[in-house]
C-alpha positions in Angstrom: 116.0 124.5 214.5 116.4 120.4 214.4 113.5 118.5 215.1 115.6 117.0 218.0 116.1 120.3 220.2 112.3 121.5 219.4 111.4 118.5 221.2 113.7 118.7 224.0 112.8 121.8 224.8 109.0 120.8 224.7 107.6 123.6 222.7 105.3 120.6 220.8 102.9 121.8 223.5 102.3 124.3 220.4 101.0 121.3 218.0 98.3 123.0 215.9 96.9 122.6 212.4 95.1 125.7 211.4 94.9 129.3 209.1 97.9 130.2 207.4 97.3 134.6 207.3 97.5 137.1 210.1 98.8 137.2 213.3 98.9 135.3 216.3 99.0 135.6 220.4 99.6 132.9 222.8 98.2 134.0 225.9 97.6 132.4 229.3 100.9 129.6 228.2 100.9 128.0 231.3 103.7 124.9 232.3 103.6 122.9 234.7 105.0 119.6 236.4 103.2 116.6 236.9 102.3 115.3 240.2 105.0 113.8 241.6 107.5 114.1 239.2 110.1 115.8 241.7 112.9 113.0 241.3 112.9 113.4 237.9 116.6 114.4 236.4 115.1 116.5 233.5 113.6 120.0 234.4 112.5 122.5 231.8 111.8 126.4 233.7 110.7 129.8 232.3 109.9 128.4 229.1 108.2 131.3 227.3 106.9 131.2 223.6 105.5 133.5 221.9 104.5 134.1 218.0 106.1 136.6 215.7 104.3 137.9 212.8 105.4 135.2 210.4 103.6 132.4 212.8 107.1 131.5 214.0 107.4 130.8 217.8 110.0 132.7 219.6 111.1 130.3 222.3 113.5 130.1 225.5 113.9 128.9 228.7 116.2 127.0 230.9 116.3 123.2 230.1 118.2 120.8 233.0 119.4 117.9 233.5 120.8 116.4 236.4 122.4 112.8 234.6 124.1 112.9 231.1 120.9 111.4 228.5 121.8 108.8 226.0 119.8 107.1 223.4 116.9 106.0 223.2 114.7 109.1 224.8 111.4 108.7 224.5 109.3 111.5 223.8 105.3 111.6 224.2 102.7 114.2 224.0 99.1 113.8 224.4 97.4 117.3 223.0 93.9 117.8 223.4 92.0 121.2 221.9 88.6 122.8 223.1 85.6 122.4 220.4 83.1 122.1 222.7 84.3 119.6 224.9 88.4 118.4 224.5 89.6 116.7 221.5 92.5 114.4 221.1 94.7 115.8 218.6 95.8 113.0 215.9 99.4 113.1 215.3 100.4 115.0 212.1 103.2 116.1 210.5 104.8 115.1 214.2 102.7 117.7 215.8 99.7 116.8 218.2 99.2 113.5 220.1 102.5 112.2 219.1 105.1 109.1 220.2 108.8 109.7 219.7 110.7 105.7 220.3 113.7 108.1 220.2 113.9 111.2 219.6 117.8 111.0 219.2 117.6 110.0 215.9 116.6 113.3 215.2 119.8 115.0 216.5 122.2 116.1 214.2 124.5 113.6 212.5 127.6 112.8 214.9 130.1 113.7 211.5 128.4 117.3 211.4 128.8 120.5 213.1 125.9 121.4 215.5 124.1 124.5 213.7 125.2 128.1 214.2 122.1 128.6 216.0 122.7 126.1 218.6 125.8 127.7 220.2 126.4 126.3 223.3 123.6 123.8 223.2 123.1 119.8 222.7 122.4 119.0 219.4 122.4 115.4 219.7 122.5 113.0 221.8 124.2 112.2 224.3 123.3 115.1 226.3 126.0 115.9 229.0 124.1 116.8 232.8 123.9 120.6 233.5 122.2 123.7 232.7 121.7 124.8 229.4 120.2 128.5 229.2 117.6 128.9 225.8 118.1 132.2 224.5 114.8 133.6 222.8 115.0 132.1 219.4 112.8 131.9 216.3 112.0 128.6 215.5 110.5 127.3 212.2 108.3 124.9 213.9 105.1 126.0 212.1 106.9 126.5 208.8 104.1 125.3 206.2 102.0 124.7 208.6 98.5 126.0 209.7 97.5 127.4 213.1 94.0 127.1 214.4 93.2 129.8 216.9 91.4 127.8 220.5 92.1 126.3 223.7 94.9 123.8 224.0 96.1 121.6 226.9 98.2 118.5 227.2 100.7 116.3 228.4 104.1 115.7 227.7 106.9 113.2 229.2 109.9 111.9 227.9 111.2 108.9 229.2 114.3 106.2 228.8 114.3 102.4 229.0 110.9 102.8 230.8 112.6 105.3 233.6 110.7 108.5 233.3 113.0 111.3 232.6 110.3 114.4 233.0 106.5 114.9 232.8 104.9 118.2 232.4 101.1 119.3 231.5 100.7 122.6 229.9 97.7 124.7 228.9 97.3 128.0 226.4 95.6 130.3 224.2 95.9 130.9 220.7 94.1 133.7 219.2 94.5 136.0 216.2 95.2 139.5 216.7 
């Protein structure tokens, strides 16, 4: 899956650097609005992820939007993790506390196909207003990458030509089974 969509549909919430054998459980994912963020066009709903045995996320969900979203979108997340008080994640790799000017550059190329695995979703911008159902995917969002088992919480809101688009915080669990 594009970097584009994985941000979209907000799964950075999963931005982690950590061990790279075994298997992993996300427990207690929790997503929710910000205060007062009911005006907002964009809505994401029964997002669910959970980890396969390869470290992949398995994501869907319901992602809305109630105006048609053109470029620039941008895309922010502020990720914290529990040591013994909470940590600002850095941004690496684009995971953690991360800034996105436009996160449609990173849809694919208007001269290209959208990907098989897209089928009836947006793969670049812009994105037309409705309902677009996520069905439960494997993603290869931690592909080379490490996962560190702890608490994680954080912030994420997307925004265009300084009109916020959606907020939502989100909170979870990431152990090793």
């Amino acid at each position: 899956m594009n970097l584009f969509f994985r941000y979209i549909i907000s799964v950075s919430l999963l931005s982690v650097t950590l061990q790279s054998q075994g298997t992993y459980e996300i427990k207690n994912f929790e997503l929710t609005r910000c205060e007062n963020t009911e005006d907002d066009p964009v809505t994401v709903e029964n997002l669910t992820i959970s980890l396969g045995n390869e470290v992949s996320p398995i994501v869907s969900g319901v992602f809305t939007t109630k105006i048609d979203l053109y470029a620039p979108i941008k895309y922010s997340t502020i990720m914290e993790k529990k040591i013994i008080w909470w940590i600002m994640m850095p941004c690496i790799n684009n995971m953690g506390s991360c800034t996105f000017n436009d996160i449609c550059t990173y849809g694919t190329p208007t001269n290209e196909t959208c990907p098989a695995v897209f089928q009836d979703l947006p793969c670049r911008c812009p994105i037309k207003k409705g309902t677009y159902i996520i069905p439960p995917r494997i993603s290869s969002i931690f592909a080379e990458s490490l996962i560190v088992t702890g608490s994680y919480k954080g912030t994420i809101t997307m925004s265009s030509n300084d009109t916020r688009l959606a907020c939502y915080d989100t909170s979870f669990q990431i152990y090793s089974t």
